[in-house]
N, C-alpha and C positions, 0 to 999 in steps of 0.2 A: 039834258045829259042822259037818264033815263031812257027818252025817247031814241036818241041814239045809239044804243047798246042793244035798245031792242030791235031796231031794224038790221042792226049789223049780224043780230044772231039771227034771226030770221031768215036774211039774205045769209049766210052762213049755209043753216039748213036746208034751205031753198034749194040752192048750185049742189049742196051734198048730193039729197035726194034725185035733183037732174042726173047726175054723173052715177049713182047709182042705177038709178033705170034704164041710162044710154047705155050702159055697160051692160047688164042684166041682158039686154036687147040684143044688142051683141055678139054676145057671148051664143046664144041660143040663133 
C-alpha cells in the first residue's frame, strides 16, 4: 500500500513538473 501511494505521488509530480516545463517552453 505504501508502495503505492508513493509511486502515485511521484508519477503525480513527475507529469506536474513535465507540463510545467512544456509550458515554460512554450510560453517563451
Amino acid at each position: 500500500m505504501f508502495r503505492f501511494m508513493y509511486i502515485y505521488i511521484y508519477a503525480h509530480i513527475h507529469v506536474t513538473t513535465i507540463t510545467v516545463c512544456w509550458y515554460d517552453v512554450c510560453s517563451h
